[in-house]
N, C-alpha and C positions, 0 to 999 in steps of 0.2 A: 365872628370868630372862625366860623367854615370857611367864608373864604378867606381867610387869610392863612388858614394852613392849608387850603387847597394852592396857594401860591411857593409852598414851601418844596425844596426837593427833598428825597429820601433821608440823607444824612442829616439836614435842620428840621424836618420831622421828628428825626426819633431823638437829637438833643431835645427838644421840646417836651418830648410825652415822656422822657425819662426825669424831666428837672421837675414835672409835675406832679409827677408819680416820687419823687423824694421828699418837693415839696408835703404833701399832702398824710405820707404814710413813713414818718420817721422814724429811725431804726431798721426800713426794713428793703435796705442796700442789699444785705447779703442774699436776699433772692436772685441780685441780677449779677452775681460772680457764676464764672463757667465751671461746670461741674470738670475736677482735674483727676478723678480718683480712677480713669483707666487712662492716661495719660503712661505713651511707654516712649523711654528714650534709645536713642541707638544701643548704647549698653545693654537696656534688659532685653532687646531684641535679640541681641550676640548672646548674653546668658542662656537663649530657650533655646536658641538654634544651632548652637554649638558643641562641635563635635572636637573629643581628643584626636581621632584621626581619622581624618577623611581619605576613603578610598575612593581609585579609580571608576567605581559603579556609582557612587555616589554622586545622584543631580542635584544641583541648586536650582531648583523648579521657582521658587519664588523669591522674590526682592527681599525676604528677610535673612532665607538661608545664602545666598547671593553676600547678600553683606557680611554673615559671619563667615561662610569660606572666604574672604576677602580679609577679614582680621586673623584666621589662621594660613592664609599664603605666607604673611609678614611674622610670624612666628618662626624662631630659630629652634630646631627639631633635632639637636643633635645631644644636648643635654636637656635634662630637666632640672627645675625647683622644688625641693621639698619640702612638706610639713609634716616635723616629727612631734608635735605637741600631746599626738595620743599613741606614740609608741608601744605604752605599755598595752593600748588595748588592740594590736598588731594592724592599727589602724594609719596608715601612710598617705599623704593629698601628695597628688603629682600633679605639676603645668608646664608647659614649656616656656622656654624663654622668650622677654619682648626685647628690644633693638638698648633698650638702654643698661639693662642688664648684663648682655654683651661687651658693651663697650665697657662697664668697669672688668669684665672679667669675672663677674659672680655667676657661680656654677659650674666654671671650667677652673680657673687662676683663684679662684676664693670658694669657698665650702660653698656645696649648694642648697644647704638648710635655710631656711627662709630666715631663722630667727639666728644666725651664726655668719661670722664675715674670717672667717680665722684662712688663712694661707699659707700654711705649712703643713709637711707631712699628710696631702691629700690621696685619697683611695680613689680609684676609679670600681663602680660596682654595676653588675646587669641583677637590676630588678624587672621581676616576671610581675606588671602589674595589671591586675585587676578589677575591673569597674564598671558597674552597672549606668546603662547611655540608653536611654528608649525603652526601658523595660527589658533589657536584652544585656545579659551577660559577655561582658570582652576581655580579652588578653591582649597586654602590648610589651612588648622587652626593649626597656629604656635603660638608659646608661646615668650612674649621680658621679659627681665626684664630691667626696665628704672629707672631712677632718675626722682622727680616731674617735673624738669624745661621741661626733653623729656617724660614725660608723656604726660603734657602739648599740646605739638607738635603734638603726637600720634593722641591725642582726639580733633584735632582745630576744623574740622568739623561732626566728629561723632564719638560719645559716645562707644567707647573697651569694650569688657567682661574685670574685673576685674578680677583675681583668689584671692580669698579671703584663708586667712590662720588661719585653723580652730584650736581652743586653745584643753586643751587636754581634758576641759568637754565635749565640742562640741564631741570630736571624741569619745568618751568613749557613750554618749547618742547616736550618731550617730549609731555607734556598737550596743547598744541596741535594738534601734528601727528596725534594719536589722534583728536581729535575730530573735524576736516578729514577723516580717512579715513571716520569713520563716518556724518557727514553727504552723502558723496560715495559711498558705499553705498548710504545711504538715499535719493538721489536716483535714483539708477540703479537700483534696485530700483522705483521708483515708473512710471518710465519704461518699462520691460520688461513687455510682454505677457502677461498670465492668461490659463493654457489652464485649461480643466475636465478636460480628461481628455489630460494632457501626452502626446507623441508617446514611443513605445518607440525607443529607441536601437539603431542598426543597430551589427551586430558589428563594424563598424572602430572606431566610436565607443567603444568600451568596452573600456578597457585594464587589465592586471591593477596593483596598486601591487608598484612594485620593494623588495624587499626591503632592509630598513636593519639595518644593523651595531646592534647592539644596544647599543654605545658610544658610535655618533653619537645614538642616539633619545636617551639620558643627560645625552649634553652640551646638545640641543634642549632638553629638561625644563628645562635649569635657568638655561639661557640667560634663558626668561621670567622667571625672580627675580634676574637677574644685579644690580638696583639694589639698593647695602649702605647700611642707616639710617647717621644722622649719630650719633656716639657717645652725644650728648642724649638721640635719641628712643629709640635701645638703652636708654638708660640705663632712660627712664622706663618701658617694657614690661618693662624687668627687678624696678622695685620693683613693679608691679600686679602682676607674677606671685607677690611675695614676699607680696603682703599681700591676696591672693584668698584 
């Protein structure tokens, strides 16, 4: 019997000592199933490593983080998805949008409530959101666009920035008034004195910047993009993007 399994290679070895070891001890198969119970798949690996927004400081030092900055490159950042299921408890889940989402138009052209498809009379809104990532408290200022009834929801206990959608006198006056400031800049700039070697500022003259709520600096950001395109011109940046 030695030799004859000394004759045997590795693989008809261990069918052999496995069919013996069945025969011999029945029922007791399920010792030789692999243990699955820390078994992770690409998904749970993107779960642990993944970040709402990844900054410029931010390395992906290993093949895990690697791979979910890789599923957030492919991430559409300009709208998000909501869940309003715990509204009442001022609790909001925000995600951004994936490629197929996009393409029906849900979140820009359809309410971006996860549980709502309705497309008409949409709001556009700057939510200040924040959310705990690493143990570490963040703020981000995202844009929805909702239907009244999940406007509603949005705003149950406090009052959203609106984006208001300026008509085309608005923006033509708006334009003017920009331009008036910066020729009247450049006037006053022309008019003021060049020194070569400008005077050092005495220490009353030089005051520290007061420190700002890191909620107000949010709402400033986004303040400069408060003007919302006319649904046309969405419309047409949304097929160039389709067909880049």
């Amino acid at each position: 019997m030695s030799a004859r399994l000394r004759n045997l290679n590795p693989y008809e070895l261990h069918k052999h000592l496995v069919n013996i070891y069945c025969l011999n001890k029945k029922g007791s198969t399920a010792n030789l199933k692999r243990d699955s119970s820390r078994d992770r798949t690409d998904l749970d690996i993107i779960r642990e490593n993944h970040k709402f927004l990844w900054e410029d400081e931010d390395t992906a030092d290993t093949w895990e983080k690697q791979l979910a900055k890789k599923y957030y490159d492919k991430l559409f950042k300009e709208y998000c998805i909501c869940d309003l299921s715990r509204f009442k408890e001022n609790k909001v889940a925000l995600r951004w949008r994936v490629e197929r989402e996009v393409v029906l138009g849900k979140g820009q052209f359809q309410c971006g409530s996860k549980q709502c498809s309705h497309d008409q009379d949409l709001k556009s809104w700057e939510v200040n959101f924040a959310y705990v990532e690493g143990n570490e408290k963040k703020n981000a200022l995202v844009k929805l666009r909702l239907c009244p009834e999940c406007s509603e929801k949005l705003n149950y206990k406090s009052k959203k920035r609106e984006v208001k959608r300026l008509k085309k006198g608005d923006k033509k006056k708006k334009k003017k008034v920009k331009n008036d400031h910066d020729e009247h800049a450049n006037s006053s700039n022309e008019s003021s004195p060049a020194y070569e070697n400008p005077p050092e500022p005495s220490t009353s003259q030089v005051s520290q910047p007061a420190e700002k709520n890191s909620d107000e600096s949010l709402w400033k950001k986004g303040v400069q993009e408060a003007e919302e395109k006319t649904r046309e011109e969405e419309f047409e940046e949304y097929l160039e993007d389709l067909l880049l």
